[in-house]
C-alpha positions as CSV (number, residue, x, y, z in Angstrom):
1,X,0.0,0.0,0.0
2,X,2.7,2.5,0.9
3,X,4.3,1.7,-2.7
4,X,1.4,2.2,-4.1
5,X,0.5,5.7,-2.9
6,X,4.2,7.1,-3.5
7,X,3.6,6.3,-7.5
8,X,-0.1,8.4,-7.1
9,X,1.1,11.1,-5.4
10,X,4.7,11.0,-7.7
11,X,4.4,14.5,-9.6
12,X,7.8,15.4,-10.7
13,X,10.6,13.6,-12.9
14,X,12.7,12.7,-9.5
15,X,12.7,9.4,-8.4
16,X,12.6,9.1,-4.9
17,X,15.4,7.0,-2.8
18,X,12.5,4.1,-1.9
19,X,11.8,3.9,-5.8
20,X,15.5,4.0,-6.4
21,X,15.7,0.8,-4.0
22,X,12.5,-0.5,-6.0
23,X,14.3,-0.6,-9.2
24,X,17.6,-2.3,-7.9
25,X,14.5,-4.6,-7.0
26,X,13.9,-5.3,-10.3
27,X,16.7,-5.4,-12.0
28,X,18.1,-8.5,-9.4
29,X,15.2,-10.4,-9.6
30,X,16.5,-14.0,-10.2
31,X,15.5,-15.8,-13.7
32,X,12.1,-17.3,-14.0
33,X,9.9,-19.0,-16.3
34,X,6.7,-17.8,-17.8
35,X,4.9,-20.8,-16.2
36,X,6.6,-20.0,-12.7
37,X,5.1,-16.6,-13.3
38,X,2.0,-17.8,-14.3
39,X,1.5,-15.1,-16.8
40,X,0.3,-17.6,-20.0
41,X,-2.6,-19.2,-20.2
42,X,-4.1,-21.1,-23.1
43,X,-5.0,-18.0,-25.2
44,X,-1.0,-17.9,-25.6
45,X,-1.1,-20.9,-28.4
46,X,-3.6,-19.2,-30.6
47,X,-2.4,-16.3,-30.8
48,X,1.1,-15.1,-29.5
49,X,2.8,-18.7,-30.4
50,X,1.0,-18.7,-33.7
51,X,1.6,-14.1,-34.8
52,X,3.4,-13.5,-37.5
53,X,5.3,-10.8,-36.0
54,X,8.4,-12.4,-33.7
55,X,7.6,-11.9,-30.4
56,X,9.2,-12.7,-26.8
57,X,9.8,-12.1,-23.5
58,X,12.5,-11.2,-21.4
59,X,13.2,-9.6,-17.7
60,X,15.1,-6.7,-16.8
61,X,18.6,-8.7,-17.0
62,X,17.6,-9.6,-20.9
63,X,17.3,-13.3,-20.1
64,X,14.6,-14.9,-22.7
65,X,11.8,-16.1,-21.1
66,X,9.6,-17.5,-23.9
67,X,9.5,-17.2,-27.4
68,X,7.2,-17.6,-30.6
69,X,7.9,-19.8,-33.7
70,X,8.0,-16.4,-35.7
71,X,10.8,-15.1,-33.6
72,X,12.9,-18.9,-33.9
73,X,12.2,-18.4,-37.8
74,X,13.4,-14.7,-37.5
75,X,16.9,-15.2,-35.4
76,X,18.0,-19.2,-36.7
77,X,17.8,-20.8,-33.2
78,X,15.6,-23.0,-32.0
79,X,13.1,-22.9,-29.2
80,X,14.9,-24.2,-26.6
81,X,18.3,-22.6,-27.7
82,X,16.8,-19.1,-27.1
83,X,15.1,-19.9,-24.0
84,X,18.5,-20.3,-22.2
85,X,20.2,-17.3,-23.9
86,X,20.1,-13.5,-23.5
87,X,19.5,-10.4,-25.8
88,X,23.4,-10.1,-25.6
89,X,23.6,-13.0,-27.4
90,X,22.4,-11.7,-30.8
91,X,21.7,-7.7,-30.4
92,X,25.2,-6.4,-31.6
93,X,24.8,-2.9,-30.1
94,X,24.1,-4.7,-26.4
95,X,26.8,-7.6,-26.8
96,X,29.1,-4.1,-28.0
97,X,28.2,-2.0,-24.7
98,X,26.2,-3.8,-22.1
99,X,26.3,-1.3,-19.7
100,X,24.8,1.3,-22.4
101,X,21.7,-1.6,-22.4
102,X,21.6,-1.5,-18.7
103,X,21.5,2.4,-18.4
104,X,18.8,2.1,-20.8
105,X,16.7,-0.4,-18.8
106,X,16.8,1.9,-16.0
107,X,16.1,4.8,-17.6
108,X,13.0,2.7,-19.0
109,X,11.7,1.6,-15.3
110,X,12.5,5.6,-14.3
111,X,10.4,6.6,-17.3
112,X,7.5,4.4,-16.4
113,X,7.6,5.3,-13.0
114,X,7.6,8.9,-13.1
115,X,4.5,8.8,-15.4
116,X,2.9,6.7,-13.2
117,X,2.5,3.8,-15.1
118,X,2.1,5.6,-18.9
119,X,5.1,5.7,-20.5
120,X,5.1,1.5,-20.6
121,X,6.5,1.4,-24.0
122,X,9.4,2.3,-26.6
123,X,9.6,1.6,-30.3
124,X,13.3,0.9,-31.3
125,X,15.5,-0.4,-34.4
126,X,18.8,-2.6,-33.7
127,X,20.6,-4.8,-35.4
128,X,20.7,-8.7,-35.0
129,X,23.5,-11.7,-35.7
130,X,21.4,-14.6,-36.7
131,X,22.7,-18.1,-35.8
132,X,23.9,-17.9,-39.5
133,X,26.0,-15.3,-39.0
134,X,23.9,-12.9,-41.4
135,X,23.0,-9.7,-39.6
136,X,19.4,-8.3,-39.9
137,X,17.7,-4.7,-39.1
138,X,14.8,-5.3,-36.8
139,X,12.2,-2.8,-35.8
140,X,11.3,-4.0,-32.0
141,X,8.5,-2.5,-30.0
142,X,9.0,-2.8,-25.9
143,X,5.9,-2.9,-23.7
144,X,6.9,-3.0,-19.7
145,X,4.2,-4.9,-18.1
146,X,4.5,-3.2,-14.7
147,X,6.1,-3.5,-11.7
148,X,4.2,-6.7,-10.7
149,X,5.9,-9.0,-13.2
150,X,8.9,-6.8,-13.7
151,X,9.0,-7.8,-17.5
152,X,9.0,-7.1,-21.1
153,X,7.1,-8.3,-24.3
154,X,9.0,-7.4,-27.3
155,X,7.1,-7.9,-30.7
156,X,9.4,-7.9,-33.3
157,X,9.6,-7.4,-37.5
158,X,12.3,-8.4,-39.5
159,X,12.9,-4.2,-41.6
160,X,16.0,-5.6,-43.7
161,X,14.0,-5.0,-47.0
162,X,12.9,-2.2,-46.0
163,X,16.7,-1.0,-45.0
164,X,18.3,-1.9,-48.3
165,X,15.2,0.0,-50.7
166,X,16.4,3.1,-48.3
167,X,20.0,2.5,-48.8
168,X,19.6,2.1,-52.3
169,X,17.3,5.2,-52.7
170,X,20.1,7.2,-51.1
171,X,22.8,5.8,-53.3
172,X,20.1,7.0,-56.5
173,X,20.0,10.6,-55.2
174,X,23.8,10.8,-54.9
175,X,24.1,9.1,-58.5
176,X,21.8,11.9,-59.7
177,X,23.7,15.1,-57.7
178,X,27.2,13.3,-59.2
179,X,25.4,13.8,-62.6
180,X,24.3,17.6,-62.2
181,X,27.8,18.3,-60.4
182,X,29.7,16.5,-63.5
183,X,27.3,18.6,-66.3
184,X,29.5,20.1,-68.6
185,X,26.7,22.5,-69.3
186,X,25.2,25.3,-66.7
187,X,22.5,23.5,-63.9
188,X,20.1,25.2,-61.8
189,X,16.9,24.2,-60.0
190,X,14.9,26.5,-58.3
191,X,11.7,27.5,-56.6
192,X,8.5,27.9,-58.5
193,X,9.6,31.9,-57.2
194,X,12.6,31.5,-58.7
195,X,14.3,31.4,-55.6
196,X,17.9,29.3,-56.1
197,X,17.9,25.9,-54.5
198,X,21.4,24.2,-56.6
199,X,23.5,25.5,-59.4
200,X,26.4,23.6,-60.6
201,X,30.0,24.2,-60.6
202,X,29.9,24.4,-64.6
203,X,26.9,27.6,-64.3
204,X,29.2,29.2,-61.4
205,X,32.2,29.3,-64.1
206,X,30.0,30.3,-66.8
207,X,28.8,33.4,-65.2
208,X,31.7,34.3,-62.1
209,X,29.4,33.9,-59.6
210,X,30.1,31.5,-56.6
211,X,27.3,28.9,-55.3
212,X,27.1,30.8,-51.9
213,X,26.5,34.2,-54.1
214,X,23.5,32.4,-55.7
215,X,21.5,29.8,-53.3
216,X,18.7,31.2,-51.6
217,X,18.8,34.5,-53.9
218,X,15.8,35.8,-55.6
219,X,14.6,37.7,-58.7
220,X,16.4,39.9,-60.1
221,X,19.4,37.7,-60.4
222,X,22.9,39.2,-60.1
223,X,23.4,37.7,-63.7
224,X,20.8,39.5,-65.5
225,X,21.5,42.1,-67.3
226,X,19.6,45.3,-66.5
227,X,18.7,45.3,-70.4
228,X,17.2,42.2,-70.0
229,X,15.3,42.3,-67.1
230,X,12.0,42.1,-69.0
231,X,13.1,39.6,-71.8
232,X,14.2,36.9,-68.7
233,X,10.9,37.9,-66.5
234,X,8.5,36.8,-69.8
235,X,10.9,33.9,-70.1
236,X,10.2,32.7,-67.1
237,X,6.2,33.1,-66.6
238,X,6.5,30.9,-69.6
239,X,7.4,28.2,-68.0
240,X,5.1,29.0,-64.9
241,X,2.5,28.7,-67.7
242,X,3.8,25.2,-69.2
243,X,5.7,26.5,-71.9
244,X,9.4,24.2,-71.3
245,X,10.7,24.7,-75.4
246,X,14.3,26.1,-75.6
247,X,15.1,30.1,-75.9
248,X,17.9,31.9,-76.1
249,X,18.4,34.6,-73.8
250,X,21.4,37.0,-72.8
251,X,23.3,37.0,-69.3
252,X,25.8,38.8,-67.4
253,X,29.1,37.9,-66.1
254,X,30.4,38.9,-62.6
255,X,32.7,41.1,-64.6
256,X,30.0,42.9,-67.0
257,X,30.2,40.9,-70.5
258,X,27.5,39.7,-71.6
259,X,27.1,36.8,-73.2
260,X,24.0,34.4,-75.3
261,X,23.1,31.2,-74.1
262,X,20.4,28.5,-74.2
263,X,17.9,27.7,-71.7
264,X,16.3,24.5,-71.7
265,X,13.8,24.8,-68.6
266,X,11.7,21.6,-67.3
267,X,9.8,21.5,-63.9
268,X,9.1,18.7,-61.2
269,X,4.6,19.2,-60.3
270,X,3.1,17.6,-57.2
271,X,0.1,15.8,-57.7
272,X,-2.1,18.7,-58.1
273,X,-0.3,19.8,-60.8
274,X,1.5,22.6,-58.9
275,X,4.8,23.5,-60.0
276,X,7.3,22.5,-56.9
277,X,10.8,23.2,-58.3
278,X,12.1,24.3,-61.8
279,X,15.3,22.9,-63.7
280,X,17.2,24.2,-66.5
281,X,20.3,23.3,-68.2
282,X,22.2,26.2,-69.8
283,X,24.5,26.3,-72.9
284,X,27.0,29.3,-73.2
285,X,26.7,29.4,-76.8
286,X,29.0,32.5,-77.3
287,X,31.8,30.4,-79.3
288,X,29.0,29.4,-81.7
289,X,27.0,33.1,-82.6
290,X,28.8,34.5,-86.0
291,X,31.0,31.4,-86.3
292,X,29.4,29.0,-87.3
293,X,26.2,28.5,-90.0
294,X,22.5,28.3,-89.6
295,X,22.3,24.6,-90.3
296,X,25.3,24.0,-87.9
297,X,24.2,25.4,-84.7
298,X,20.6,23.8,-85.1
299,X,22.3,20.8,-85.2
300,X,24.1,21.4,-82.2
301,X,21.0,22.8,-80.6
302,X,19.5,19.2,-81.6
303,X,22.2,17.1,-80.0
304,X,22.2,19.5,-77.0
305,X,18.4,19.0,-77.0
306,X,18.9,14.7,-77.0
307,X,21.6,14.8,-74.1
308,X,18.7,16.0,-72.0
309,X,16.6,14.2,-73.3
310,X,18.3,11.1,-72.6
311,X,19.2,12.2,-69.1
312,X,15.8,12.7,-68.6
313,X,15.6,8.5,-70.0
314,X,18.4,8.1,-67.5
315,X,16.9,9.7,-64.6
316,X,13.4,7.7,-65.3
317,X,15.6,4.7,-64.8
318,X,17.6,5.6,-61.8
319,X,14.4,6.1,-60.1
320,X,13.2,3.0,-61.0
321,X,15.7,1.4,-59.6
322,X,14.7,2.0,-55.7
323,X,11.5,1.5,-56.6
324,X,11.3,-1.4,-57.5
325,X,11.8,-3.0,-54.1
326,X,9.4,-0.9,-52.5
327,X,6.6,-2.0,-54.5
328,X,7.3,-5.7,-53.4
329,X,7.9,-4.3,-49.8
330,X,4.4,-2.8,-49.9
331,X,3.1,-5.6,-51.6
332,X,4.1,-8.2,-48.2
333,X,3.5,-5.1,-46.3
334,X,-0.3,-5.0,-47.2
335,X,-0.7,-8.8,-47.2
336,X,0.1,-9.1,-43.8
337,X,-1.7,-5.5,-42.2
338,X,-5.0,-6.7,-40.9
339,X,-5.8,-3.8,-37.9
340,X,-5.7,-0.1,-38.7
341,X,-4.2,1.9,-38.4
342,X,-1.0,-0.2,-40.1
343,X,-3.4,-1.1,-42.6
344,X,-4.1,2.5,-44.1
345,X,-0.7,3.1,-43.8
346,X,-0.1,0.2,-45.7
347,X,-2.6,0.9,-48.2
348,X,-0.9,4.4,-48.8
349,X,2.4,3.4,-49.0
350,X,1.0,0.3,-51.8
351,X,-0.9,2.9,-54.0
352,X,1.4,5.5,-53.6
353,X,4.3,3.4,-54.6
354,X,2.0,2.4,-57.6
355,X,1.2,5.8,-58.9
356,X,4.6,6.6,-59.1
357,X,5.8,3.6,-61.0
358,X,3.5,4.9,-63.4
359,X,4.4,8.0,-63.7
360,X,8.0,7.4,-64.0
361,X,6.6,4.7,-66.7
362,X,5.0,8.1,-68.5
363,X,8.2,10.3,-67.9
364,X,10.1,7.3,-69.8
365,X,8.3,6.4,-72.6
366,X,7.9,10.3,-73.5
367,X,11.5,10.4,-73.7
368,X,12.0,7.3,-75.5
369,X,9.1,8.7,-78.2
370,X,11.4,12.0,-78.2
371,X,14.5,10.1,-79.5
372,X,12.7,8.0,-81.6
373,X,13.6,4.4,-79.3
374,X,9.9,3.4,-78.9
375,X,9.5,-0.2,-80.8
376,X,6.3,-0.8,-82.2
377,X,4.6,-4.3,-82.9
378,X,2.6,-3.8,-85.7
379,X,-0.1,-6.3,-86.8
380,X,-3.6,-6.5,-88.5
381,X,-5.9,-5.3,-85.8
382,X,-9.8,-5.0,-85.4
383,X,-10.3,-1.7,-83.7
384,X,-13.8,-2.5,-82.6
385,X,-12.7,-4.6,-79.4
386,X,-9.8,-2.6,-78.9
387,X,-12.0,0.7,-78.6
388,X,-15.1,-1.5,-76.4
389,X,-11.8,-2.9,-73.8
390,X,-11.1,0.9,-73.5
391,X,-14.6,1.7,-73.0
392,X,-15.0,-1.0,-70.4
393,X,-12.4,-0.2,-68.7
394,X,-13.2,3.6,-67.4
395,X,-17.1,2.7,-67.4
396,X,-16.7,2.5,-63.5
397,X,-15.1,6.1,-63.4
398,X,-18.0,7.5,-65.8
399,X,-20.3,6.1,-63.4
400,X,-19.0,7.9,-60.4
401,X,-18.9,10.9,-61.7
402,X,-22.4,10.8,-62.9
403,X,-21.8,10.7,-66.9
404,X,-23.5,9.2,-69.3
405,X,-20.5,7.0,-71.8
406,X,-21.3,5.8,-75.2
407,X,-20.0,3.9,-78.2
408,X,-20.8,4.3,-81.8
409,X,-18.7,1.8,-83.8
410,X,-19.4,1.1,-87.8
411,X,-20.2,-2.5,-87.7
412,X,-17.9,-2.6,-91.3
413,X,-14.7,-1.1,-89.7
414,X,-12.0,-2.3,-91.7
415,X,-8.7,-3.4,-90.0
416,X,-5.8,-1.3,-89.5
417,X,-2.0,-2.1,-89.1
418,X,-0.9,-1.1,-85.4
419,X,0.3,-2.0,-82.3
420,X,-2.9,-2.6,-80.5
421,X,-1.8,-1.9,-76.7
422,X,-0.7,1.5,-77.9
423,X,-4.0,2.5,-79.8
424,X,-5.5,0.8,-76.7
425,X,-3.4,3.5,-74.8
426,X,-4.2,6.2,-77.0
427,X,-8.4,5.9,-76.7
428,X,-8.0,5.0,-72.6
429,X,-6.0,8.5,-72.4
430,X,-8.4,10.8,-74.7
431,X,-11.6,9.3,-72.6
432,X,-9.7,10.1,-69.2
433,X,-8.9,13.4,-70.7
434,X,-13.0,13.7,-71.0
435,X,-14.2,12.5,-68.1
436,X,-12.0,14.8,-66.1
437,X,-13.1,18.3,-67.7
438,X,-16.4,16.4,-67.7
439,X,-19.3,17.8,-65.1
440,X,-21.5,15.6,-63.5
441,X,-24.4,14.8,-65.4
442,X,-22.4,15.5,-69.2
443,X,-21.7,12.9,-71.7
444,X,-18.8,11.2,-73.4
445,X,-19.1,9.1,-76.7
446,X,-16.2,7.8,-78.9
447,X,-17.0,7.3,-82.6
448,X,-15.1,5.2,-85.5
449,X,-15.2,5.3,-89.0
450,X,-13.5,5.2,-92.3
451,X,-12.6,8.1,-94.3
452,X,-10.4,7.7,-97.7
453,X,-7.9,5.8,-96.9
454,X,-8.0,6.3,-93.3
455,X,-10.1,5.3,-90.0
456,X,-11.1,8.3,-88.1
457,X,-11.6,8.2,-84.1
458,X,-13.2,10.6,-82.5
459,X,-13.8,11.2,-78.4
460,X,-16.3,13.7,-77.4
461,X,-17.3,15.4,-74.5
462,X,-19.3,18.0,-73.2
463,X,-16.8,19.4,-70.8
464,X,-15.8,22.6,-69.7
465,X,-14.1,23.1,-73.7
466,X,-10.8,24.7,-74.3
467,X,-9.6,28.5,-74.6
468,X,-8.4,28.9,-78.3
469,X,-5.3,30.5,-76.5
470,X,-4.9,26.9,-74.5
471,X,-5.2,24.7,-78.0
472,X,-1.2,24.9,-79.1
473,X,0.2,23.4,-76.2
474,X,-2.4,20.7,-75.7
475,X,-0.4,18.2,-76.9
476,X,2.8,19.5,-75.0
477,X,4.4,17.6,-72.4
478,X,2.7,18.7,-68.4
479,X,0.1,20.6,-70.2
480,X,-2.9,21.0,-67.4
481,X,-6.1,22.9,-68.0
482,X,-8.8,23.4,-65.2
483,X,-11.6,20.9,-65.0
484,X,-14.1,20.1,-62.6
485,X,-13.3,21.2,-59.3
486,X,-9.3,21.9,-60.8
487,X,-8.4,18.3,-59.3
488,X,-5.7,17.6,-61.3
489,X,-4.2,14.3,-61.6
490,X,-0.7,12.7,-63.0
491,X,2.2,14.7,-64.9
492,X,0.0,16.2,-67.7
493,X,1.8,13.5,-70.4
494,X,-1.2,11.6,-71.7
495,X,-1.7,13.5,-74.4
496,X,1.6,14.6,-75.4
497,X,2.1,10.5,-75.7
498,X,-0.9,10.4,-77.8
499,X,0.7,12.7,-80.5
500,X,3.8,10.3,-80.8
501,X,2.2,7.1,-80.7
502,X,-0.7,8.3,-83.2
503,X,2.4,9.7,-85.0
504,X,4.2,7.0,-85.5
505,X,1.6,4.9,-86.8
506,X,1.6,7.4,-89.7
507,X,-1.6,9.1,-88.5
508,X,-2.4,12.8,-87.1
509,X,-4.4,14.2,-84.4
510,X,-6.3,17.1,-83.6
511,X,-8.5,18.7,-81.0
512,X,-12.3,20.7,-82.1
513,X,-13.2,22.6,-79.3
514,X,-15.5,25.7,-78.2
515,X,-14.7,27.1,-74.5
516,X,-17.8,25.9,-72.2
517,X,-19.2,24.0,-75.0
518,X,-17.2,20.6,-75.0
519,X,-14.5,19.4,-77.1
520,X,-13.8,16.7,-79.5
521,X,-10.1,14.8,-80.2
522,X,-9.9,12.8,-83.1
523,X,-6.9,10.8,-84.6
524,X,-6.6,9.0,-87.7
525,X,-5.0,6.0,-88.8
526,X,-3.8,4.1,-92.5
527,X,-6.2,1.3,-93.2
528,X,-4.3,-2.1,-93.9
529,X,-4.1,-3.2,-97.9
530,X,-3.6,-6.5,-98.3
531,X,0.3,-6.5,-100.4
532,X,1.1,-3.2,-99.9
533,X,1.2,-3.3,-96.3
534,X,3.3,-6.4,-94.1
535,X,3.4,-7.2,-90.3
536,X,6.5,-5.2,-88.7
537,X,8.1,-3.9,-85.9
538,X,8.6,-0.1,-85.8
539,X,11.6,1.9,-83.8
């Protein structure tokens, strides 16, 4: 009783000389079994023994106490090697400094004292040396069941997946800052302000300014020449506005000259279609202007143009790379959440894992269509199914938002040569495109017929429309319009992929629109003849 009523009335973070003398209590308690303590009854077998988290117990001098099958399958040992061993035995940072462990223990039983009983648990990560010798990260969660039983249940989970996708996301992100640093051409990122966040080492030579003169500095840049103040503002409201195409421009060294270069901007969104952070590469092209030809310097404006291109390919892949273990991660990691709230997490981590493979999937094949790389498998194909699979598949999404979807096929379609998973691709991105600037209670239809020597496919809505000042960059990469409610989703690419793969089937496409009065996107493409035309494959 009079233990009892010191922790009630305990108020501050001291711990009194009687608890001091109850925790040395503790700590020598001599080793005992569970069934000694007689804290396991039969509920133990069907749920602890059989968990597929590793779980055990030990008391305050880390001697195991009992153990699940999970935490035997976990470590290498078996049950009854574990039961006469100690945490020292296989936790590497206690068997290093067991003293550290024991100042922690302590510090624990202060902890739960001083709260009076609700700080009764710690969430940890360690490393373990399986009987193998391999060594595992483990995420371990304490719970202190009081000072009663003087013990502690440690559940258990095996994070050495989990470890490596982190390790190897970090060694991505230093491949890519080795890239930018080893540019031969001018770098920068910054702020959709156009506040500085990185230059590299090949901009700060190109203009005289160090990196510590340009982070964190704002519009007007100390590179701009006062000339040109206007000419760079325009320039970059531009590419606030979506516009990324190259320009030439004029800067500023730290010592006066002036010189031309060539600005290829680009911009990372979130997934509202915000602009987060701009990037630009920058050519000093002062050795080129008056030396060489016209036809010369667009060709080195082409090749300049492919490098970043295909380190925009490279990048895709680089960040595929760490990714592709966290979808499997969150795959197991979804499988085996049953209780909330690990299983919204779970669910997050799973779809948001997803989303971004399929972005990156977007980001690639646009550069790939760029360069001409993407390989076409072209065959004799009925559109009708093709189209009705498209149709099927974002019926569900039609219905939610309350539209009415129809199809109007000719029955006497002829067949076309393509590759049908990208005409497929095609149709499922114009009727997205619809049902997003869509309103509840609108209509989309898709139509197919021939014309000459074509077959003409046609999507129409009656959306929001588009702004005739909004219809040239449609088809340009991270091109966003407002539609309903201005929810924006993915990286604005669907229809810039459209125009390539519609392209390089040897077919066009086009948008007919009215602003508030719907729009319609057709596309053509070449009817197969029989002898004129042969199964191929396309790069």
């Amino acid at each position: 009783m009079k233990k009892e009523k010191q922790r009630k009335g305990h108020k501050s973070q001291e711990i009194s000389s009687g608890e001091t003398a109850n925790i040395k209590r503790i700590v020598s308690k001599p080793r005992l079994s569970v069934s000694e303590l007689g804290i396991i009854d039969n509920l133990y077998e069907s749920v602890i023994h059989n968990a597929l988290d590793a779980f055990f117990i030990t008391n305050f001098q880390g001697e195991i106490l009992e153990v699940n099958d999970a935490l035997c399958r976990m470590e290498g040992y078996s049950r009854n090697e574990l039961l006469s061993m100690r945490l020292h035995d296989f936790d590497i940072e206690i068997k290093k400094a067991p003293q550290e462990f024991e100042k922690f223990q302590q510090k624990f039983l202060q902890d739960f004292i001083s709260s009076n009983g609700r700080k009764n648990s710690i969430y940890v990560e360690r490393k373990h040396r399986r009987k193998d010798g391999c060594i595992i990260d483990v995420a371990i969660s304490y719970h202190y069941l009081g000072p009663d039983l003087d013990l502690f249940f440690h559940f258990n989970r095996d994070v050495t997946e989990r470890r490596q996708a982190e390790e190897k996301l970090r060694e991505s992100k230093e491949f890519i800052e080795n890239v930018i640093a080893s540019m031969r051409d001018g770098f920068v990122i910054m702020d959709d302000k156009g506040v500085f966040i990185e230059v590299n080492k090949a901009f700060c030579q190109m203009t005289g300014f160090t990196r510590a003169e340009l982070i964190g500095k704002g519009p007007p840049q100390p590179y701009w020449p006062e000339e040109e103040y206007e000419e760079i503002q325009k320039s970059f409201k531009k590419t606030l506005r979506g516009d990324f195409d190259d320009r030439e421009l004029v800067f500023k060294r730290k010592n006066g000259e002036r010189f031309p270069v060539i600005v290829s901007p680009s911009c990372l969104k979130d997934n509202d279609g915000n602009i987060i952070s701009i990037f630009s590469s920058i050519k000093d092209i002062t050795e080129h202007k008056g030396l060489v030809t016209e036809r010369i310097l667009r060709q080195e404006t082409e090749e300049q143009l492919k490098q970043r291109k295909e380190f925009t390919r490279a990048l895709a892949h680089e960040l595929k790379t760490p990714l592709t273990p966290l979808l499997a991660t969150s795959e197991i990691l979804l499988s085996e959440a049953h209780e909330e709230p690990i299983l919204s997490y779970a669910k997050n981590i799973n779809a948001g894992a997803h989303e971004l493979n399929r972005r990156i999937g977007d980001l690639l094949y646009l550069a790939r269509g760029e360069v001409g790389m993407i390989e076409l498998k072209f065959k004799r194909v009925d559109l009708l199914p093709v189209i009705k699979s498209a149709v099927d598949y974002v019926m569900p999404e039609a219905s939610r938002s309350d539209l009415s979807l129809k199809m109007d096929i000719d029955s006497s379609l002829p067949r076309v040569l393509a590759d049908k998973q990208r005409i497929r691709q095609v149709v499922l991105n114009l009727l997205d495109n619809s049902i997003k600037y869509t309103r509840r209670g609108g209509s989309v239809s898709v139509h197919a017929s021939k014309e000459g020597g074509f077959v003409v496919i046609t999507v129409t809505d009656t959306g929001c429309g588009i702004a005739k000042k909004d219809r040239e960059s449609i088809f340009k990469p991270y091109t966003h319009l407002s539609g309903k409610g201005n929810n924006y989703r993915g990286l604005g690419l669907g229809l810039a992929l459209s125009k390539v793969f519609v392209e390089l089937h040897g077919g066009s496409i086009w948008l007919e629109s009215k602003d508030r009065q719907g729009s319609s996107f057709s596309f053509t493409l070449p009817i197969y003849k029989r002898g004129k035309q042969s199964e191929r494959k396309k790069k």
